[in-house]
C-alpha beads as a LAMMPS data file, in Angstrom:
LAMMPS data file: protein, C-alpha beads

140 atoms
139 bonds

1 atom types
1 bond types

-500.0 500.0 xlo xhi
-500.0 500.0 ylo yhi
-500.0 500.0 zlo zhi

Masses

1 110.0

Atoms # bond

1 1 1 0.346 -6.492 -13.079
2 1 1 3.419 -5.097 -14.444
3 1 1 4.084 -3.491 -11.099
4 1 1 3.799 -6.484 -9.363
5 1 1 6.331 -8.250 -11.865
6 1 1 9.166 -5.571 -11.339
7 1 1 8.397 -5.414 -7.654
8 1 1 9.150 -9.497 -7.558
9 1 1 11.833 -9.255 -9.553
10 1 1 13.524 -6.395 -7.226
11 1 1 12.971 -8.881 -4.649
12 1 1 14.351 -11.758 -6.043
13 1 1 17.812 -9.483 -7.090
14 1 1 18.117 -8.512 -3.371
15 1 1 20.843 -10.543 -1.188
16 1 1 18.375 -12.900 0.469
17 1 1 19.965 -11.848 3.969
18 1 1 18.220 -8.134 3.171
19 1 1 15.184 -9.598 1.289
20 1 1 12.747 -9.622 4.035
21 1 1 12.926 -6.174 5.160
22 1 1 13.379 -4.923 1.485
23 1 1 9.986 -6.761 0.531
24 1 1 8.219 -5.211 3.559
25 1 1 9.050 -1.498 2.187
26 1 1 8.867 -2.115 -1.182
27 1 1 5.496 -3.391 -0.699
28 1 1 4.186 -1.242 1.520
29 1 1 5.209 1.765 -0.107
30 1 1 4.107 1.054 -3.335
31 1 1 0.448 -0.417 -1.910
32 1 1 0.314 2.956 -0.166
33 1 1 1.179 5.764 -3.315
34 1 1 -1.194 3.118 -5.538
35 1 1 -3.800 3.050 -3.571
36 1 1 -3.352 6.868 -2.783
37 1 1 -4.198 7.277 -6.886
38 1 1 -6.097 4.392 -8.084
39 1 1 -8.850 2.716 -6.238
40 1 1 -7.465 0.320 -3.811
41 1 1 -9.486 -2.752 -4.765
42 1 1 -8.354 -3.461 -8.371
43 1 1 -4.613 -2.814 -7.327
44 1 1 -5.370 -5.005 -4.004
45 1 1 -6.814 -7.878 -6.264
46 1 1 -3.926 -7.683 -8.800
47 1 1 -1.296 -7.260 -6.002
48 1 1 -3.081 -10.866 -4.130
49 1 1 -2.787 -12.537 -7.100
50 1 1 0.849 -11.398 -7.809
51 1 1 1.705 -12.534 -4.163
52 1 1 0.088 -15.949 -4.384
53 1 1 2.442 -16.452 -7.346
54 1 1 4.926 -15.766 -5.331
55 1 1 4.597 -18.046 -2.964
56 1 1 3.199 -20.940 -5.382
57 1 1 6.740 -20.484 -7.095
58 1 1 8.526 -20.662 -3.822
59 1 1 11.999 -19.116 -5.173
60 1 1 11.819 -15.876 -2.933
61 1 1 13.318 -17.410 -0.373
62 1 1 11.186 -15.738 2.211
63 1 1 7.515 -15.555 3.728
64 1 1 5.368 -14.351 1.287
65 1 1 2.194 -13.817 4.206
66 1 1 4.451 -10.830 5.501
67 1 1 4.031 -9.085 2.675
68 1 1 0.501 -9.802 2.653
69 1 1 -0.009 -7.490 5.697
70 1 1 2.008 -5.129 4.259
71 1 1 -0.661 -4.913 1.106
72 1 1 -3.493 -4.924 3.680
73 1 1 -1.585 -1.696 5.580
74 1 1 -0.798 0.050 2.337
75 1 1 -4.119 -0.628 0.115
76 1 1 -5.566 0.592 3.657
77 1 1 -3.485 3.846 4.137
78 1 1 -3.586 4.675 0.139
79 1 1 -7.118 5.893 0.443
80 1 1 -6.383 8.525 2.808
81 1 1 -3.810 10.172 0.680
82 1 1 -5.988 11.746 -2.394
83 1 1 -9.822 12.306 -3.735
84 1 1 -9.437 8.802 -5.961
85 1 1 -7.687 6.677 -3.037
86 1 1 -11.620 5.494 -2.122
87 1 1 -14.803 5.600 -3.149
88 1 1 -15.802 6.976 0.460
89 1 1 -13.640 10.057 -0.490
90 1 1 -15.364 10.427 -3.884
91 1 1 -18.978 10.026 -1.876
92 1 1 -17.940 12.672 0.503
93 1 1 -16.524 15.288 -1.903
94 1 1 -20.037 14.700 -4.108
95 1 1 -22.011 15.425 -0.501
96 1 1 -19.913 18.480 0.118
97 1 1 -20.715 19.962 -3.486
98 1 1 -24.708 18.917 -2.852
99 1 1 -25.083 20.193 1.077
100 1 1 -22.265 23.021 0.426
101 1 1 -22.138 24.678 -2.724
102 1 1 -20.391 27.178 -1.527
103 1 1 -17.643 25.805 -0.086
104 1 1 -16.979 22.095 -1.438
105 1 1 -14.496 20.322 -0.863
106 1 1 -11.991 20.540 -3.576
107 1 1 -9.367 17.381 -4.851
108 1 1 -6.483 19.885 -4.101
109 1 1 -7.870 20.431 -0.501
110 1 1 -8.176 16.901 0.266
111 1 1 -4.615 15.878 -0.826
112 1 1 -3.102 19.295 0.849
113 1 1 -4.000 17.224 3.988
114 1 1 -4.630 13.363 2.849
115 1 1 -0.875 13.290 1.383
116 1 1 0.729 14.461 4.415
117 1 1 -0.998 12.356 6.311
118 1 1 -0.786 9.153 4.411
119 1 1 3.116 10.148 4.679
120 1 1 3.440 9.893 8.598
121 1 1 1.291 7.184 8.363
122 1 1 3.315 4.953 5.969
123 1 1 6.508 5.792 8.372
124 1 1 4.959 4.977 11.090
125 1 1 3.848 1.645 9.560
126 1 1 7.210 0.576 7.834
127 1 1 8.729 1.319 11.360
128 1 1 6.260 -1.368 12.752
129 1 1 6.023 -3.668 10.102
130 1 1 10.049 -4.036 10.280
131 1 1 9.813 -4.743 13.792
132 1 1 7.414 -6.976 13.338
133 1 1 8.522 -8.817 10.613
134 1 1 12.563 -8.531 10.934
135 1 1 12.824 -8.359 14.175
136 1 1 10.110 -10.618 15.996
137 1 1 9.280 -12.671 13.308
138 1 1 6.181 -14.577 13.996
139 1 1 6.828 -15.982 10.443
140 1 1 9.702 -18.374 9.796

Bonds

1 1 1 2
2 1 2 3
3 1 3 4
4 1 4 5
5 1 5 6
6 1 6 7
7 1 7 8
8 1 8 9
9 1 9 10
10 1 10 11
11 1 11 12
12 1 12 13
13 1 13 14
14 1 14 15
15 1 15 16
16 1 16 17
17 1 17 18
18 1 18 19
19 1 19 20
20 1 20 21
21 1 21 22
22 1 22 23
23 1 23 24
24 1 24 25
25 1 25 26
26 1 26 27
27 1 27 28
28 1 28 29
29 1 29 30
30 1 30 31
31 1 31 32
32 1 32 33
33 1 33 34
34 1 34 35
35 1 35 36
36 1 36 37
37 1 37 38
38 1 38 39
39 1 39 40
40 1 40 41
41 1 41 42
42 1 42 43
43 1 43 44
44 1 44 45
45 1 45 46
46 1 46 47
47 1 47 48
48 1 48 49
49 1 49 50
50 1 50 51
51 1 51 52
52 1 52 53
53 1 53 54
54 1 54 55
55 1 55 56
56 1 56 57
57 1 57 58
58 1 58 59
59 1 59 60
60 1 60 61
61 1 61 62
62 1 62 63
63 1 63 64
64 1 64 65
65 1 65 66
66 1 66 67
67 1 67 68
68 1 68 69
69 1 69 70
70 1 70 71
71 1 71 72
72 1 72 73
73 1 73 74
74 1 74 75
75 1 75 76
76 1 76 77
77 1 77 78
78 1 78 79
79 1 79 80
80 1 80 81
81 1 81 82
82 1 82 83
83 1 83 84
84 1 84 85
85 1 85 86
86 1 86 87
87 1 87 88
88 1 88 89
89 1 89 90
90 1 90 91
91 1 91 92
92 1 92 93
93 1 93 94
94 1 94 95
95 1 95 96
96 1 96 97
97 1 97 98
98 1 98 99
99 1 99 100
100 1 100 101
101 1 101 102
102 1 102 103
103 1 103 104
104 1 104 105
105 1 105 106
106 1 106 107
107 1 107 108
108 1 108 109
109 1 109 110
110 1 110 111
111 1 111 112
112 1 112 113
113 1 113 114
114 1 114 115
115 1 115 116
116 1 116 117
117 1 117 118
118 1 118 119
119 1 119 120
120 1 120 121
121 1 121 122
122 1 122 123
123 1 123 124
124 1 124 125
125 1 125 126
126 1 126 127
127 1 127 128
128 1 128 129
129 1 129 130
130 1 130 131
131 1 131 132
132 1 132 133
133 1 133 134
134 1 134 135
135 1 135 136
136 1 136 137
137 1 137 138
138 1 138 139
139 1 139 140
């Protein structure tokens, strides 16, 4: 929760001319390395309830549901970037150890390639999201 509360208050000290876009990243970016080390649900359900507030206090001066996709995109892309971003990657490291003693598959294997990959894909996504958003806007 404390997250949330310095991530709305960043948004509410940005000109309100540069807020959108600013909310997008922020939001986004910090779903995405969250999600990447806690599991994605909690943060997700602390983050929703943070961005209800936000709109129930109605002082950002923007959309709040934009920033709801951009928790959706993050929470989503977190889980690829480390072992503890999902419970699937938890379930598939145990299988690996059971069916593969051998050769598991380590937490320092998965986030030599998760990280990377989560990295390219949270570019990609803030590059699409601010076109989306900031440029398009389907949400006035």
């Amino acid at each position: 929760k404390a997250v949330g509360n310095v991530l709305a208050d960043t948004i509410r000290n940005v000109d309100v001319g540069s807020r959108l876009p600013v909310a997008v990243v922020l939001v986004l970016w910090v779903s995405t390395l969250g999600s990447a080390f806690l599991e994605s649900l909690p943060y997700t359900t602390t983050m929703t309830y943070i961005l209800a507030d936000l709109q129930n206090a109605g002082d950002l001066g923007i959309p709040v549901e934009p920033l709801s996709w951009a928790l959706s995109v993050g929470a989503c892309v977190g889980g690829i970037g480390s072992i503890m971003g999902s419970s699937a990657n938890l379930v598939g490291m145990a299988v690996s150890e059971r069916y593969s003693p051998d050769n598991p598959i380590k937490s320092s294997d998965f986030l030599k390639y998760g990280f990377p990959t989560l990295l390219k894909i949270t570019v990609v996504g803030t590059f699409y999201q601010l076109f989306l958003f900031c440029v398009i806007k389907p949400y006035k």
